[in-house]
N, C-alpha and C positions, 0 to 999 in steps of 0.2 A: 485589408490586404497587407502584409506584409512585406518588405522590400527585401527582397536578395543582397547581397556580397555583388561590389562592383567588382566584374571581370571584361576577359578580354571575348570576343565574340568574331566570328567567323565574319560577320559586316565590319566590325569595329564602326556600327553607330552606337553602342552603349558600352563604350570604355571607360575605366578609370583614369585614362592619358587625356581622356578628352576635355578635363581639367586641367589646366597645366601647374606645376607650381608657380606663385609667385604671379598668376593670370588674374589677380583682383581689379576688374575695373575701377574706374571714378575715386581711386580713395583719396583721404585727406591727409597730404603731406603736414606734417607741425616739426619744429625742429626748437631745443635748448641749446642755449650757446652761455657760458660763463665770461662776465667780463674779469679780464686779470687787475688785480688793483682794486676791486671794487672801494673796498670800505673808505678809503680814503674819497675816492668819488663820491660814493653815497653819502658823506659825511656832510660834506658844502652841498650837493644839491638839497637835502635834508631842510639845511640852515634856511635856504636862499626859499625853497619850497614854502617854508612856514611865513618866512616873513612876507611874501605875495600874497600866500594866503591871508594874513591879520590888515594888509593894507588895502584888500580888495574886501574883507567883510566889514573895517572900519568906513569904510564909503560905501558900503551896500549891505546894511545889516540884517537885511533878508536871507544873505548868501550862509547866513551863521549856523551852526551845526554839526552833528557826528560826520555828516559826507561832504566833501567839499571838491569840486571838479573846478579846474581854471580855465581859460578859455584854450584855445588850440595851437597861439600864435607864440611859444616859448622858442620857435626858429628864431625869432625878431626880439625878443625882449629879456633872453639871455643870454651874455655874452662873460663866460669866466672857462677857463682853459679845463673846468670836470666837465663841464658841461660839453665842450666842444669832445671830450673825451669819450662821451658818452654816444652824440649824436655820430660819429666816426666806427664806432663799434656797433651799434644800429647798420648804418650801411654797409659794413665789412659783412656782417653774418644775415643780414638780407640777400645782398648778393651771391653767399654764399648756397645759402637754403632754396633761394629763388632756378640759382642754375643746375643744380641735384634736382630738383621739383622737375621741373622740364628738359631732363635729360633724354634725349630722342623726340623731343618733340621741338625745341629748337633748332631749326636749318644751322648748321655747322658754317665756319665760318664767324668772321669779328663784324658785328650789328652795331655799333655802336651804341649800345642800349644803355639808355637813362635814367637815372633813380631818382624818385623826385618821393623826401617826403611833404606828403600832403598837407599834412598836422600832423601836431606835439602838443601834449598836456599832460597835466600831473593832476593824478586824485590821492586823497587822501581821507580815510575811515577810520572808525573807532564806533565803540558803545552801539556793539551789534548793525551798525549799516550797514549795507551793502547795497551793489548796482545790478540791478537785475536784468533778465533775458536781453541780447540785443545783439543785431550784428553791425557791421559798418559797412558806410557806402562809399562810391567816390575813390575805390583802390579795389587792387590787388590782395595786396599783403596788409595784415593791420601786425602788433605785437605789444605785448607788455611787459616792463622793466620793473623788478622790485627794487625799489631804494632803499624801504627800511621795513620792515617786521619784525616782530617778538621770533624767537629762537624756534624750532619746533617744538621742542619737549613742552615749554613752557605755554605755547599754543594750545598742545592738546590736553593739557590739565583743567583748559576752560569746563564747565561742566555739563553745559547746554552743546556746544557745537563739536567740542573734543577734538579729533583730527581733523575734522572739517573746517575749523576756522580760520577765517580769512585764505579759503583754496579759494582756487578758479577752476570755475566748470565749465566745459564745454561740451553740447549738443551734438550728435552725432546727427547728418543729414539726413539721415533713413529716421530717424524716427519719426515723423510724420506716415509715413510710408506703411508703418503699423497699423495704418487706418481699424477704428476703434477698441487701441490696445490689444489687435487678434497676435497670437502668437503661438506657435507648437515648435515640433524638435526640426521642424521643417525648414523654420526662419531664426533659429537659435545663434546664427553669427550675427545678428541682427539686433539681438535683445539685448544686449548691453549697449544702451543710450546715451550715458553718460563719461567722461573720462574727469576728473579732477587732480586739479595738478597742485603739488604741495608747493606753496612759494618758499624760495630765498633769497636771502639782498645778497645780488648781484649775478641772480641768472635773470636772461632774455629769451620768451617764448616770444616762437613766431609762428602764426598759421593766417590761412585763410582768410579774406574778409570776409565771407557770408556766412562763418561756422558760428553761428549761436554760441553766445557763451555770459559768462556772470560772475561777478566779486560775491562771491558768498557772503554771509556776514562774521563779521572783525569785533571779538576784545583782547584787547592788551591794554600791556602795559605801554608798548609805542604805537605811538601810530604807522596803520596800516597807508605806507607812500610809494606808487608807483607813476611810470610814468607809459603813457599810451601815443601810438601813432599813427597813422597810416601812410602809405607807399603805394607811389606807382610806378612801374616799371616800363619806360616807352622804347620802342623802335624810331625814329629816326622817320624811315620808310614808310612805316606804318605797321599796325601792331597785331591784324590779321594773320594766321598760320594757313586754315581752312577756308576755303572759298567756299560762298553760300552756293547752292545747285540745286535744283526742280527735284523733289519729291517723284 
């Protein structure tokens, strides 16, 4: 059977209005935010990055390796004015992204609402590692800060991952939803699964905690160092919008 041209109809139950624009439910907010100053920042956390890392694998030489993740607690055990620079520009563009995200859906009015990050860590790749599929728990908002990578151009002359490497990918929540890769022109908003985002030192992505996502794999000539977090964002009151109610 073929499908007609959406028109207007004498019931108007099968109109083209009955779409609205701009009417997409459930989607997923992600927002880019550029820090100003970066490189000078990037420069010292770089330094300070490397040298945790050589003092935590000379006491744990297990930890040694192309991928190397710290632990969460860099709130507590860094203390130099990029750093404080960094974590300030974190909560400025969380907040920022956070109250766009829930624009009509926040009761109007001053909540005293509170940013609490949760954890702070820095990884760091090379010689093709990478961190595969995973979401975060324990928050809200997670996001990741690049502090240092290879240039693009020079990225993509790798010869195995090319423009791919060292991106981050992220899972679109419907794709599960494709239940056994069925797909026609039916669900074709649908079929594009993946988004990959090109890093550079000194932009902050912010999305979702539950959006699956993944460090591709990294070569260069520098190491692939960013730093990860997660955020929770509380009410005071309490943190309920919708009240539960009987089915």
């Amino acid at each position: 059977m073929s499908m007609p041209p959406a028109t207007s109809s004498a019931t108007g139950v099968f109109s083209a209005a009955n779409i609205a624009p701009n009417s997409a439910h459930w989607p997923v907010p992600m927002a880019v935010h550029r820090l100003q100053g970066a490189a000078a920042v990037n420069e010292v956390l770089a330094r300070i990055f490397n040298v945790m890392r050589a003092t935590d694998v000379a006491q744990h030489p297990e930890r040694a390796g192309s991928f190397y993740a710290s632990a969460d607690d860099l709130l507590q055990r860094v203390d130099v004015p990029e750093f404080h620079t960094l974590v300030k520009f974190i909560a400025q563009s969380l907040q920022a992204t956070a109250k766009q995200a829930n624009a009509g859906v926040w009761p109007s009015g001053r909540h005293g609402l509170q940013l609490e990050l949760v954890g702070l860590w820095f990884q760091i790749q090379n010689g093709a590692a990478f961190h595969d599929v995973h979401t975060h728990g324990n928050c809200s908002w997670s996001g990741v800060y690049y502090v240092q990578i290879d240039p693009v151009a020079e990225r993509q002359r790798e010869p195995q991952w090319g423009a791919l490497n060292g991106a981050t990918r992220f899972y679109s929540p419907m794709f599960p939803l494709l239940g056994g890769a069925y797909m026609d022109m039916g669900n074709a908003f649908m079929q594009n699964a993946t988004l990959d985002v090109t890093p550079h030192e000194g932009d902050l992505v912010l999305f979702p905690a539950f959006l699956p996502h993944k460090a591709l794999p990294y070569v260069g000539t520098k190491d692939r160092i960013v730093v990860s977090f997660n955020a929770q964002i509380r009410a005071p009151q309490g943190d309920q919008i919708y009240r539960y109610a009987a089915a």
